[in-house]
GULUMFI-123615 format. One record per residue: residue number from 1; x, y, z of N, C-alpha, C in turn. Coordinates in pm, whole numbers. Layout:
<rs>
k / nX / nY / nZ / caX / caY / caZ / cX / cY / cZ
NUM / X / Y / Z / X / Y / Z / X / Y / Z $
...
</rs>
This chain:
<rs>
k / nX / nY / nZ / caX / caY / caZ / cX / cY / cZ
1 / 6777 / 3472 / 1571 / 6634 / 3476 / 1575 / 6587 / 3337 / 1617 $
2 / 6527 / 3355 / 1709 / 6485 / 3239 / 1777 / 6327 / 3231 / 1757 $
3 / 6224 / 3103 / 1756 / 6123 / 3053 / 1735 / 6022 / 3182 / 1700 $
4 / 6018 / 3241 / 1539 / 5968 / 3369 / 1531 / 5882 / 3312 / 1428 $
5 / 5754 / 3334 / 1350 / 5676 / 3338 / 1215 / 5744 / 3437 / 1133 $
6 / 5811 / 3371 / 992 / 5797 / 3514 / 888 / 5743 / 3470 / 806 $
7 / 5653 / 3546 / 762 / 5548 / 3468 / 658 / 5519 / 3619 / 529 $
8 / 5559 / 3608 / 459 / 5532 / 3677 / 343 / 5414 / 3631 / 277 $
9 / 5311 / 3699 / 238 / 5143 / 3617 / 197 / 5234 / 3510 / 24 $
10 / 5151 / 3445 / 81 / 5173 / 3316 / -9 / 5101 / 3338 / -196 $
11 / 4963 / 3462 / -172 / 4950 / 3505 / -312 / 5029 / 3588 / -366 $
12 / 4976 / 3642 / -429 / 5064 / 3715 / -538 / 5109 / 3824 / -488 $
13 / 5047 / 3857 / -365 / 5052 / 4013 / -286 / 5177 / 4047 / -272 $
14 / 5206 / 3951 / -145 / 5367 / 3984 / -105 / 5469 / 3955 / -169 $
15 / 5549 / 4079 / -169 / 5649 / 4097 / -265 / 5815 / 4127 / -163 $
16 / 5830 / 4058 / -40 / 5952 / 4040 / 30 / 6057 / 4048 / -59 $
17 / 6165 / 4097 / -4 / 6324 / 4071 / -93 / 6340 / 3895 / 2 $
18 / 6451 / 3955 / 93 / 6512 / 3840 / 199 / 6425 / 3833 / 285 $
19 / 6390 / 3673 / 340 / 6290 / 3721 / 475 / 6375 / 3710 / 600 $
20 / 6499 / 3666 / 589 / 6599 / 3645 / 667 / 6745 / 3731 / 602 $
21 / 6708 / 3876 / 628 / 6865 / 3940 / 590 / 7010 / 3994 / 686 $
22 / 7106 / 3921 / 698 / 7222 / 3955 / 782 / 7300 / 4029 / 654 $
23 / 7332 / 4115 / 622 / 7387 / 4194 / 477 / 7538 / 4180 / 488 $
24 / 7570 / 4197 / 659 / 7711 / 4293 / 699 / 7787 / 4147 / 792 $
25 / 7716 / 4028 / 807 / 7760 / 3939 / 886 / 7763 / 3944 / 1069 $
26 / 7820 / 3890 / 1117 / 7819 / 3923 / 1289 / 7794 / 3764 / 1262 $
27 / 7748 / 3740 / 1398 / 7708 / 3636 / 1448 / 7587 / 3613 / 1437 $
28 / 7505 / 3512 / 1336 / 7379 / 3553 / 1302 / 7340 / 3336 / 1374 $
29 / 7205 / 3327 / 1391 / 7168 / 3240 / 1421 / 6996 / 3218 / 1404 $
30 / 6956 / 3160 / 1322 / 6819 / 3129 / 1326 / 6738 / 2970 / 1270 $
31 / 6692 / 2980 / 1466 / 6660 / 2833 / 1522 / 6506 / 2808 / 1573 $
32 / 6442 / 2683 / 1500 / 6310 / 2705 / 1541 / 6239 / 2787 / 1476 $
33 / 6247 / 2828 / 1364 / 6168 / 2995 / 1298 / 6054 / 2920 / 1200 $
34 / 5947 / 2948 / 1176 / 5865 / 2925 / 1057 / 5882 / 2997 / 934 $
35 / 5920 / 3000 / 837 / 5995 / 3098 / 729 / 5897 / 3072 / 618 $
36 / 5816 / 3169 / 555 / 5728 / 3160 / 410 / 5804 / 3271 / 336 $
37 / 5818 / 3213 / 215 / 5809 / 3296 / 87 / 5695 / 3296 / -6 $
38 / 5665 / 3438 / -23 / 5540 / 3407 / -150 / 5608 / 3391 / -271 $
39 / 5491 / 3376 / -339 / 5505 / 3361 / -550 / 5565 / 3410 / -582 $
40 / 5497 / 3592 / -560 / 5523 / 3692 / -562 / 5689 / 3746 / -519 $
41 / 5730 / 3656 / -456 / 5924 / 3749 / -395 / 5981 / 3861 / -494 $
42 / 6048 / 3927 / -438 / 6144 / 4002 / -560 / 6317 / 3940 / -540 $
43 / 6280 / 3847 / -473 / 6421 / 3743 / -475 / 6389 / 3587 / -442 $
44 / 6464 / 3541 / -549 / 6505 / 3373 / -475 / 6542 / 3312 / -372 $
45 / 6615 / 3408 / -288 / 6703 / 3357 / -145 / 6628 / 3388 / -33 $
46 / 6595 / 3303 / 57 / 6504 / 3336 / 168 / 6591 / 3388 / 306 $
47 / 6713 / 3312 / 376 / 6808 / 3370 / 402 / 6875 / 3426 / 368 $
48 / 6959 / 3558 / 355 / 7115 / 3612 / 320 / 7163 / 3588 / 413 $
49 / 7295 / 3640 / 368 / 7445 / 3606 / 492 / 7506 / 3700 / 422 $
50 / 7580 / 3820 / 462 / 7723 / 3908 / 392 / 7676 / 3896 / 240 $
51 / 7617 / 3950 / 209 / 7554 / 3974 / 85 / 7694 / 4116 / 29 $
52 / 7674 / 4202 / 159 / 7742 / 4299 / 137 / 7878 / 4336 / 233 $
53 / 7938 / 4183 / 244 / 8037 / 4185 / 324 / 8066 / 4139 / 458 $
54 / 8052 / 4045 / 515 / 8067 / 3985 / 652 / 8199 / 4093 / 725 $
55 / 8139 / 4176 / 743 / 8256 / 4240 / 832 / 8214 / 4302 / 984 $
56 / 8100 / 4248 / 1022 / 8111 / 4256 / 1125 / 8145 / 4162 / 1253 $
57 / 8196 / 4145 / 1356 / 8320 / 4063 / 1451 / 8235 / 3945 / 1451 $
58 / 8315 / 3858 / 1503 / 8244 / 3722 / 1542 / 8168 / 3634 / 1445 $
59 / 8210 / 3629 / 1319 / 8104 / 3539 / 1209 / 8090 / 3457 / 1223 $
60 / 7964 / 3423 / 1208 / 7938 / 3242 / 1216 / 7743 / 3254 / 1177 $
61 / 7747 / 3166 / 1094 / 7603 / 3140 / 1066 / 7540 / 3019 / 1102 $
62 / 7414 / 2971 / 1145 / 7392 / 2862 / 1210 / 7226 / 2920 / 1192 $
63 / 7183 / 2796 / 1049 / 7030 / 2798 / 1061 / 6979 / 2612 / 1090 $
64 / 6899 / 2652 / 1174 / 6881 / 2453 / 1226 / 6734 / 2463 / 1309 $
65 / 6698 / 2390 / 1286 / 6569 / 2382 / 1331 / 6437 / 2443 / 1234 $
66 / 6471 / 2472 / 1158 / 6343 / 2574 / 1073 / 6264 / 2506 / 954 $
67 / 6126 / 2566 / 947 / 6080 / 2485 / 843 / 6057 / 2655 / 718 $
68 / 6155 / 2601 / 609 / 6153 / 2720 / 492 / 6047 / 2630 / 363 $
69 / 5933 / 2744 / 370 / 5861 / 2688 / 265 / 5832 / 2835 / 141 $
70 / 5885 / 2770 / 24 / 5868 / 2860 / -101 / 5747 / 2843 / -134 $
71 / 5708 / 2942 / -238 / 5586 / 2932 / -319 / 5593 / 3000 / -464 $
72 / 5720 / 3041 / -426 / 5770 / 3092 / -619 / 5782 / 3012 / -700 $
73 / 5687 / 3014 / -786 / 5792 / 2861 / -846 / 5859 / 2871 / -972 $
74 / 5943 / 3003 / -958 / 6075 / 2971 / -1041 / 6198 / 2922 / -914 $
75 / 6172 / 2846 / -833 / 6247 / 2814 / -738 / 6282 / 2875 / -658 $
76 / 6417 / 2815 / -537 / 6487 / 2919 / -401 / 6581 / 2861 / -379 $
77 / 6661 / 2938 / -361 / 6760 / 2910 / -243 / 6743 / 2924 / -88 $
78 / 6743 / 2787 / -40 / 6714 / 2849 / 123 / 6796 / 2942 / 165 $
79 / 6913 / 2907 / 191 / 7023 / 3027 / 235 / 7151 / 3040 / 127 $
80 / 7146 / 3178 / 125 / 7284 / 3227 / 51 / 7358 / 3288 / 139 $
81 / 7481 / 3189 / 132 / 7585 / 3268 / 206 / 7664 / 3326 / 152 $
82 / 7724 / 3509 / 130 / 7849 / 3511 / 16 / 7927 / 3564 / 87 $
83 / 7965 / 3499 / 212 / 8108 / 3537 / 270 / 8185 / 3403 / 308 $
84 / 8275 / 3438 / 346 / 8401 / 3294 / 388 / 8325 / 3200 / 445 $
85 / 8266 / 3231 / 571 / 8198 / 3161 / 671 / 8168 / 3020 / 636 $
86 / 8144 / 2905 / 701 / 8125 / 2797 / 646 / 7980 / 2801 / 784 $
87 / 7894 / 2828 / 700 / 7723 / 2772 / 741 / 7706 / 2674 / 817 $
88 / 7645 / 2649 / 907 / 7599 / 2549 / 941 / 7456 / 2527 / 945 $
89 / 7395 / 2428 / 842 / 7229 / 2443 / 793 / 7248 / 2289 / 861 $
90 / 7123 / 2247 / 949 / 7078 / 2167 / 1006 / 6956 / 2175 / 1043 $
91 / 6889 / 2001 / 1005 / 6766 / 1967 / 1094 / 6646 / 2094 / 992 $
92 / 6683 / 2102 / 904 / 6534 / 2207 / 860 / 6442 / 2119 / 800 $
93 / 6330 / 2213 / 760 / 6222 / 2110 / 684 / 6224 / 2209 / 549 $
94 / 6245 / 2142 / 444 / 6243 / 2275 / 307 / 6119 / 2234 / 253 $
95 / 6016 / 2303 / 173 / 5940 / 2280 / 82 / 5915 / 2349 / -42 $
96 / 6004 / 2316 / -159 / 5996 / 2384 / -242 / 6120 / 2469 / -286 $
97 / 6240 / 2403 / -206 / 6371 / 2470 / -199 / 6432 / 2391 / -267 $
98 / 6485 / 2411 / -411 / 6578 / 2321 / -511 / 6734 / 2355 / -467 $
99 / 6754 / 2412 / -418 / 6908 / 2476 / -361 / 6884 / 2550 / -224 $
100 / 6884 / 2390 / -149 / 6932 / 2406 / -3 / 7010 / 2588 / 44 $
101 / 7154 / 2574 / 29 / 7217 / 2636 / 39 / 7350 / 2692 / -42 $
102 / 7338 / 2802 / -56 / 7475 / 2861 / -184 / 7563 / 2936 / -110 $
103 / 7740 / 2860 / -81 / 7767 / 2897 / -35 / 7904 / 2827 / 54 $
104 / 7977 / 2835 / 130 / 8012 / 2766 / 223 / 7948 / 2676 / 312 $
105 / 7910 / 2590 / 342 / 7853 / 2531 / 445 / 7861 / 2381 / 490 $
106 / 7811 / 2344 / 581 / 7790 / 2203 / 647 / 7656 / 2214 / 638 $
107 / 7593 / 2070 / 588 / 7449 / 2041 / 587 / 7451 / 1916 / 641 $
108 / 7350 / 1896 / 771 / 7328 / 1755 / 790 / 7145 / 1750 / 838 $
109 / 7080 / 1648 / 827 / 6942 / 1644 / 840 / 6835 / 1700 / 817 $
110 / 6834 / 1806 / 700 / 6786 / 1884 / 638 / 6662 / 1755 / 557 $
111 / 6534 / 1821 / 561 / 6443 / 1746 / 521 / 6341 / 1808 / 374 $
112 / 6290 / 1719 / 272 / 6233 / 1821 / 180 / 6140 / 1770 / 199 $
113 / 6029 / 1844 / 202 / 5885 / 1818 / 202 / 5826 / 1871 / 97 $
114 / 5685 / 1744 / 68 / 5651 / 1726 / -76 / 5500 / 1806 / -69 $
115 / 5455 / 1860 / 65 / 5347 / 1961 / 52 / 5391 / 2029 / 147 $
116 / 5321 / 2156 / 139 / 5360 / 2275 / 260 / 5321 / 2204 / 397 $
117 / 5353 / 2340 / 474 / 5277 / 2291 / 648 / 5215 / 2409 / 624 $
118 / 5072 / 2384 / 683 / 4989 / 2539 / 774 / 5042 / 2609 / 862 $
119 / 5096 / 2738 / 848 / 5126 / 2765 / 943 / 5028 / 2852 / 1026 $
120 / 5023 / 2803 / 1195 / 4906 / 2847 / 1292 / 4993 / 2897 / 1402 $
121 / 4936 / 2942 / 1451 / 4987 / 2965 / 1629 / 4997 / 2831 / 1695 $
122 / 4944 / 2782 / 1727 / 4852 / 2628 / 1744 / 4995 / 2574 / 1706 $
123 / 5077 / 2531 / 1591 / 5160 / 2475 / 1579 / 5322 / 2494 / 1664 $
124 / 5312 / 2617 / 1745 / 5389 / 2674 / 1821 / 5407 / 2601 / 1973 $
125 / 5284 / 2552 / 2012 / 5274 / 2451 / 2097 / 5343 / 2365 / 2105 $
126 / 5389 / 2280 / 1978 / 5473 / 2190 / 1992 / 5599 / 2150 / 2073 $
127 / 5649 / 2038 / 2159 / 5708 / 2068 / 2259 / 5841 / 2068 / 2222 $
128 / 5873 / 2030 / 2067 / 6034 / 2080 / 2036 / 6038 / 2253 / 2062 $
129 / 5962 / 2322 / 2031 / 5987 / 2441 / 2048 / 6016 / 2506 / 2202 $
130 / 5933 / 2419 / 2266 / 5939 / 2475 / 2405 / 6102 / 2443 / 2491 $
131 / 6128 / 2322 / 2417 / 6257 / 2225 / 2504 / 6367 / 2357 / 2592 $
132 / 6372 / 2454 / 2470 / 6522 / 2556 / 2532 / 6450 / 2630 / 2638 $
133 / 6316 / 2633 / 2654 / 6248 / 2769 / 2729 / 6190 / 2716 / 2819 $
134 / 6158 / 2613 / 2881 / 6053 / 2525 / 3008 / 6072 / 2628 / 3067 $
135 / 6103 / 2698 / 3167 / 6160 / 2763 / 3273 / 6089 / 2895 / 3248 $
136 / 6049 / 2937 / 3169 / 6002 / 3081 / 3128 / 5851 / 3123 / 3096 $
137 / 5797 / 3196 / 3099 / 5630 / 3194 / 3049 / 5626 / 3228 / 2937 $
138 / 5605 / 3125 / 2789 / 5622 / 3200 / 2669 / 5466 / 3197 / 2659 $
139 / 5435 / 3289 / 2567 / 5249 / 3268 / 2479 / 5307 / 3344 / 2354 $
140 / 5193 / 3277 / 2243 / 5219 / 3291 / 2097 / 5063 / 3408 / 2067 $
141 / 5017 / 3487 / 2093 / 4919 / 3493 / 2053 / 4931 / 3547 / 1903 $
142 / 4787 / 3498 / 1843 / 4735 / 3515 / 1732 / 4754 / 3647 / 1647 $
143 / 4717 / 3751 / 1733 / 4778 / 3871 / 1656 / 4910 / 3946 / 1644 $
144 / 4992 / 3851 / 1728 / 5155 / 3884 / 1687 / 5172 / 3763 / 1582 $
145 / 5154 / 3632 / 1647 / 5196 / 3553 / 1562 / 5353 / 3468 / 1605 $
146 / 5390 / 3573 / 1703 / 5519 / 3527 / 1761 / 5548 / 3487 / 1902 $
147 / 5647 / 3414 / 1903 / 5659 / 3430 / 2070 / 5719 / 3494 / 2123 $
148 / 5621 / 3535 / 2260 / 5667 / 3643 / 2345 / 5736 / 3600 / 2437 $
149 / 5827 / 3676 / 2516 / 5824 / 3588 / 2646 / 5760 / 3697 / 2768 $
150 / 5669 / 3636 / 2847 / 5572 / 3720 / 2930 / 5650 / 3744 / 3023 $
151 / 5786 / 3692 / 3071 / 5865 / 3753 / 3177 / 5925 / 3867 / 3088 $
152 / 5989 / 3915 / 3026 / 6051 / 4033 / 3014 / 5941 / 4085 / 2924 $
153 / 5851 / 4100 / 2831 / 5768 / 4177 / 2731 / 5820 / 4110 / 2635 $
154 / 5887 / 3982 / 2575 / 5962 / 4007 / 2456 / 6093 / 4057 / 2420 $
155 / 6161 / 4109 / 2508 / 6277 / 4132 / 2500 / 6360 / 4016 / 2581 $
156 / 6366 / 3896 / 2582 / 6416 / 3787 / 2581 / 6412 / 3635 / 2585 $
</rs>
């Protein structure tokens, strides 16, 4: 998952499990993503990994670039990994995450932040996000929330 909003409402409303669930493993990757958990969660872990078995080909997990902000505050785990795999968590921004990651992994440049960020469309602009895509016509609009890419519809 590449440069996507998941935002679970931050009151009491939303009641998300995982906002990031790989259950079965594969090759999972998510870079650039804006990630919210509300108060409200019916879980601590904002990523999974093989929760229920990494058995599908090619494993490897790789979250880097993302800003994961909690709002439960009986705490989070940013990512739980419960298969072999050794993680690779890089370069995130956490807010509100007392346990980075549970699990196998490599952590390097992982940042904690001591208030949330807003998250806007508007903040999608930013030109780290654009760096992998120059070449392509992306737009974020407001009522997806995500980026599209206007050459294929979104499908790449």
């Amino acid at each position: 998952m590449l440069r996507t909003r998941i935002v679970d409402n931050v009151t009491t409303a939303g009641t998300a499990s995982y906002e990031i669930d790989v259950p079965n493993g594969g090759a999972a990757t998510s870079q650039g993503n804006w990630i919210q958990q509300s108060a409200a969660t019916q879980n601590p872990n904002i990523v999974a990994y093989g929760e229920e078995g990494a058995v599908r080909p090619n494993p490897s997990l790789v979250v880097s670039g993302n800003l994961l902000q909690n709002f439960r505050t009986a705490g989070a785990t940013g990512v739980l990994n419960r298969s072999s795999v050794v993680a690779s968590v890089t370069g995130n921004r956490l807010y509100q995450i007392p346990t980075p990651v549970s699990g196998p992994n490599t952590q390097s440049g992982n940042v904690r932040l001591s208030a949330p960020v807003a998250i806007s469309v508007a903040l999608y602009q930013r030109p780290e996000f654009l760096t992998c895509c120059r070449a392509r016509s992306l737009v974020a609009p407001a009522a997806v929330g995500r980026w599209l890419d206007a050459d294929t519809g979104g499908r790449g």
